[in-house]
C-alpha positions as CSV (number, residue, x, y, z in Angstrom):
1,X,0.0,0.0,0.0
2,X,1.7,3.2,-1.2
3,X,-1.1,5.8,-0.2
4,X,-1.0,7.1,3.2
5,X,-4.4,8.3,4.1
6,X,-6.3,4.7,3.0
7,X,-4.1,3.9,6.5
8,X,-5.5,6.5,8.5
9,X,-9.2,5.6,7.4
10,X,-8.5,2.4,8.6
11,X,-7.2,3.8,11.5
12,X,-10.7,5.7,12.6
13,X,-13.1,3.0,11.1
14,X,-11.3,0.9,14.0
15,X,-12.0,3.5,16.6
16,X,-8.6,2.7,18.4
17,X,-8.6,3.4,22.2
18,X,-5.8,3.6,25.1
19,X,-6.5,0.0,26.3
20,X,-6.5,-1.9,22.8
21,X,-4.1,-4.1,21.8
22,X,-4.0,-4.3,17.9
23,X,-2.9,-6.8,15.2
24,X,-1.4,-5.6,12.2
25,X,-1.1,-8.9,9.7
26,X,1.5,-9.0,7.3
27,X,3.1,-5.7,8.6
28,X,5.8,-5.3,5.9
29,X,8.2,-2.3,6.7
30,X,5.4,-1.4,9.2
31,X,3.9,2.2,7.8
32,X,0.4,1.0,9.0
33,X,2.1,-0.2,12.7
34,X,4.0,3.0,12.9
35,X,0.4,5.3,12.3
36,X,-0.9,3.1,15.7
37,X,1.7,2.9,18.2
38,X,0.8,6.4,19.6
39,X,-3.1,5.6,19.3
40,X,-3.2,2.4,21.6
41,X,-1.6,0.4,24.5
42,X,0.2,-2.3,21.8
43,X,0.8,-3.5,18.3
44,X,1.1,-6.9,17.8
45,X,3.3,-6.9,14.1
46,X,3.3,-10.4,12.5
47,X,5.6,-10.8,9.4
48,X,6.1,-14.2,7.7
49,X,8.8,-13.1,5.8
50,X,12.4,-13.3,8.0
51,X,14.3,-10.3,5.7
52,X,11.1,-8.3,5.9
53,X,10.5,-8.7,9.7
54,X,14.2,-8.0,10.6
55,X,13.9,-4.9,8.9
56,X,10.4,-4.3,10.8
57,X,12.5,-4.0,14.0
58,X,14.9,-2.2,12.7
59,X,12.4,1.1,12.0
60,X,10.3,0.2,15.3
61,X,13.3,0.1,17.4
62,X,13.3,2.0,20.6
63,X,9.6,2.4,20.3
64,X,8.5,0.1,23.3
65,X,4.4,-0.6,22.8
66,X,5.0,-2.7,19.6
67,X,5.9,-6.4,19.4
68,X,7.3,-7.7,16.5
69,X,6.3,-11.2,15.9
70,X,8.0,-13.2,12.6
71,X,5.7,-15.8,11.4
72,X,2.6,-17.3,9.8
73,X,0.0,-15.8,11.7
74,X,-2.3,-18.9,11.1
75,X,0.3,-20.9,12.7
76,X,2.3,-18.7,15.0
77,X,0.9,-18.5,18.6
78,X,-0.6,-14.9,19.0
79,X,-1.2,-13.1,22.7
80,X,-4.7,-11.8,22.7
81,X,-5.5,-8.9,21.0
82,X,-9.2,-6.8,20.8
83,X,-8.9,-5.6,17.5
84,X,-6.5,-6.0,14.0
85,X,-6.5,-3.5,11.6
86,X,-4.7,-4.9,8.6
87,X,-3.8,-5.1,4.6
88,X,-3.0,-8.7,4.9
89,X,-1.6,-11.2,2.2
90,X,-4.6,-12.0,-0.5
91,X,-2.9,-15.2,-0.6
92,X,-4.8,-16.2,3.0
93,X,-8.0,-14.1,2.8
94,X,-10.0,-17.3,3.4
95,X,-7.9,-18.8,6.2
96,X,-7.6,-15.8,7.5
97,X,-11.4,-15.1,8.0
98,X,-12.3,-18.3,9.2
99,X,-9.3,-18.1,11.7
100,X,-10.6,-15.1,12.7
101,X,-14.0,-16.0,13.4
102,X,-12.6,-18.6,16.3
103,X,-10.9,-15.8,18.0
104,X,-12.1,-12.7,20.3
105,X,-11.9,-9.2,19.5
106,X,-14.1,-6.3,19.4
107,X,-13.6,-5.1,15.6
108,X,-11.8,-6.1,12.7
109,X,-10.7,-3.6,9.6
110,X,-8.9,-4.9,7.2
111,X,-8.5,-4.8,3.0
112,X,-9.4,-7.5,1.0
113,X,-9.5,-7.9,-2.8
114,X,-12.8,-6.3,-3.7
115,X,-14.4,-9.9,-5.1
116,X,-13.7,-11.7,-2.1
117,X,-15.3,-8.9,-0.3
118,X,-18.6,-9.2,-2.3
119,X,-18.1,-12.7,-1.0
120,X,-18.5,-12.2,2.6
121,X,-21.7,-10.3,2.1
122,X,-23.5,-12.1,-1.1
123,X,-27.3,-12.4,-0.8
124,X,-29.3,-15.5,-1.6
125,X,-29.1,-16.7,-4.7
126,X,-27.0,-14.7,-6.3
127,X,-23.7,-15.6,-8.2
128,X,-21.7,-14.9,-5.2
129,X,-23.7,-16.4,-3.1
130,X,-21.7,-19.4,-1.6
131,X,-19.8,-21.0,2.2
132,X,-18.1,-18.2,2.9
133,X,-21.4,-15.5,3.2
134,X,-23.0,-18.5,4.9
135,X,-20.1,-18.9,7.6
136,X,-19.8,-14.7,8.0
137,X,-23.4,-14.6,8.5
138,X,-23.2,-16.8,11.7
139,X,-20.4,-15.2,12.8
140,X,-20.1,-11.6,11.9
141,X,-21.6,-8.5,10.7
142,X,-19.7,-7.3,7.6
143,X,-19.8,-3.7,6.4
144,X,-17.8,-3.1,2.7
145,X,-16.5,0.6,3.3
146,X,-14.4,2.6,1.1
147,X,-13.2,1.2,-2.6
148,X,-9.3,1.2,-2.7
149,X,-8.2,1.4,-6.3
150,X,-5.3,-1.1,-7.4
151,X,-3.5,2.5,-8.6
152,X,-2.5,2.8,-4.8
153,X,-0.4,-0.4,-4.5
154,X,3.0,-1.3,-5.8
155,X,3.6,-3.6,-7.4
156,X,-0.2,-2.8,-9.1
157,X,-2.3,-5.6,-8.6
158,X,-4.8,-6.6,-11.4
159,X,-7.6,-6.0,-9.3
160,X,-9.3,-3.3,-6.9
161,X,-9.7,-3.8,-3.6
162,X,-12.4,-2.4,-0.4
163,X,-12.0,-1.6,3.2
164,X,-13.9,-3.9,5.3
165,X,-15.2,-3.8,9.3
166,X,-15.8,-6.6,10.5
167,X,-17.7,-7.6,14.3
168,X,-18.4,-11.1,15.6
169,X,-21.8,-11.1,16.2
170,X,-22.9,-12.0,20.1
171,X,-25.5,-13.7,20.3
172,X,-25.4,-15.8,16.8
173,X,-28.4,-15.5,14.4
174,X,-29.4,-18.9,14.7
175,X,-28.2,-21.8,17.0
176,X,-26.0,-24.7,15.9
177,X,-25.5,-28.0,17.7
178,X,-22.0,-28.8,16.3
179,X,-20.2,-25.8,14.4
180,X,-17.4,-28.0,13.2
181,X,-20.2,-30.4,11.5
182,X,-21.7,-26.8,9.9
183,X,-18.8,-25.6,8.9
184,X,-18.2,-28.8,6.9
185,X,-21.4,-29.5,5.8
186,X,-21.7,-25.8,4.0
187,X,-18.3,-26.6,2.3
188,X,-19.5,-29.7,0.9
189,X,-22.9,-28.5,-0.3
190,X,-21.3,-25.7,-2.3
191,X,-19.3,-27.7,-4.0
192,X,-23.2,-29.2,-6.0
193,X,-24.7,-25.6,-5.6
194,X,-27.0,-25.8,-8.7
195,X,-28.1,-29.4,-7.6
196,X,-31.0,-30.0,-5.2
197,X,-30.6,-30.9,-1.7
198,X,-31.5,-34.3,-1.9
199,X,-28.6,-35.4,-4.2
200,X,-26.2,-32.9,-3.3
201,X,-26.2,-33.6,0.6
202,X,-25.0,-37.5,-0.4
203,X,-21.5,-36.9,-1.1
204,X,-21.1,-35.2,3.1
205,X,-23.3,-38.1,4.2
206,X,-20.8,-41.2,2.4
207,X,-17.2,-39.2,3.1
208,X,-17.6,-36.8,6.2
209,X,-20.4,-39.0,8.2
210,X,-19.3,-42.6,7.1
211,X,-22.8,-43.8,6.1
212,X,-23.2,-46.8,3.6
213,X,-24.7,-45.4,0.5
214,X,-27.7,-47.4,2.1
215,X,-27.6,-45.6,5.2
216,X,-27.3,-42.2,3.2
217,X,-30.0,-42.0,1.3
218,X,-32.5,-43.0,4.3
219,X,-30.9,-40.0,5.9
220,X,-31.3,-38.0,3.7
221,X,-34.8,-38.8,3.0
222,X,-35.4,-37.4,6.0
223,X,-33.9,-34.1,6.4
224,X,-35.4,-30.5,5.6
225,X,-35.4,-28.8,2.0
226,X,-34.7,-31.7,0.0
227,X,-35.9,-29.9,-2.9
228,X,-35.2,-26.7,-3.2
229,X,-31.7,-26.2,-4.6
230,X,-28.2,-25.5,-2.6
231,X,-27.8,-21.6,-3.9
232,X,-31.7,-21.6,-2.5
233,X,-31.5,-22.0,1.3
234,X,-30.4,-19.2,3.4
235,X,-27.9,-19.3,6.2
236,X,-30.2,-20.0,9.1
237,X,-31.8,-23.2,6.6
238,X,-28.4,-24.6,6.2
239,X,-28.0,-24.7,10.1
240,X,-31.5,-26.4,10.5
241,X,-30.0,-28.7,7.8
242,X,-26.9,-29.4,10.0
243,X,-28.8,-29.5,12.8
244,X,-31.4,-32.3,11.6
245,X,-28.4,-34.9,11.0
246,X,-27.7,-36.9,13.8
């Protein structure tokens, strides 16, 4: 990111305070991590890149409320935090967000590539529509902000990307039994969207429950919205869905 104010419109979208400790993901040479040091208690700086993050401590050195961690956030053990404001590696987006989701904070900002984005916030039926709005639905309120042209990144990416705020939603919209099971059921269902539930919802009952194509089909025969097609059901459908297999 090469222009300076999209940083300090993340900044106030995240409405840092004294008392927050902040993630920056992917910090690079820190610009964004320098704009918050003097805005909040910490900054938690993870870098997976060894040459980049030794340089990050190099420019943060003597400032004493950042901590420069080198690693793969997804993997590196992380102190707690109550809110990351980032421009993290597209590479990760999806990782990223459903690592996210299993953690605690009070608000996310963060820039993803404008498509994925749309992803996270896709209504029923439409083209975007797919796991991913399901998941954020359960878990978070999304708001898309402001557009941030590929023009203010070097090297230029090929496409254009939006500021996003991002809360975990307490209570969830809907109640869920097993998450994990959800979480892999809506995976598996996208995969068949255009198909109907009937025949789409085999393939999670053979591989992810074990059932004998026997055992399957009698299941299924027996479960909610058989059919009305995958891209159909809306969030809250899919958890009765998951909900209704034992």
């Amino acid at each position: 990111m090469i222009e300076p104010s999209i940083y300090e419109e993340m900044i106030n979208y995240a409405s840092l305070k004294e008392n927050d400790t902040v993630l920056d993901i992917g910090a690079g040479l820190g610009f964004l991590t320098s704009l918050m040091v003097g805005k909040c208690r910490e900054v938690l700086a993870v870098e997976s890149d060894a040459q980049m993050a030794a340089i990050l401590r190099e420019q943060l050195a003597g400032i004493g409320n950042v901590k420069v961690i080198e690693g793969d956030v997804l993997k590196t053990s992380i102190p707690s935090f109550s809110k990351i404001v980032s421009t993290p590696p597209y590479n990760i987006s999806s990782h990223l967000l459903l690592w996210m989701l299993h953690k605690s904070f009070d608000r996310a900002v963060l820039v993803f590539q404008k498509e994925f984005a749309n992803r996270l916030v896709a209504p029923v039926r439409s083209e975007a529509y797919g796991w991913l709005a399901v998941l954020t639905c359960y878990y978070a309120d999304v708001e898309l902000l402001d557009n941030v042209p590929k023009s203010m990144f070097y090297p230029q990416p090929k496409v254009n990307s939006v500021i996003v705020a991002l809360s975990l939603k307490k209570p969830h919209p809907f109640e869920l039994r097993n998450e994990a099971a959800f979480q892999r059921l809506i995976r598996s269902l996208f995969t068949q969207r255009n198909k109907k539930v009937k025949g789409a919802i085999l393939p999670y009952l053979r591989t992810v429950q074990r059932m004998s194509k026997e055992e399957a089909v009698k299941t299924a025969r027996a479960l909610p919205f058989l059919n009305r097609r995958v891209r159909e059901l809306a969030p809250e459908d899919f958890g009765a869905l998951a909900n209704a297999i034992r």
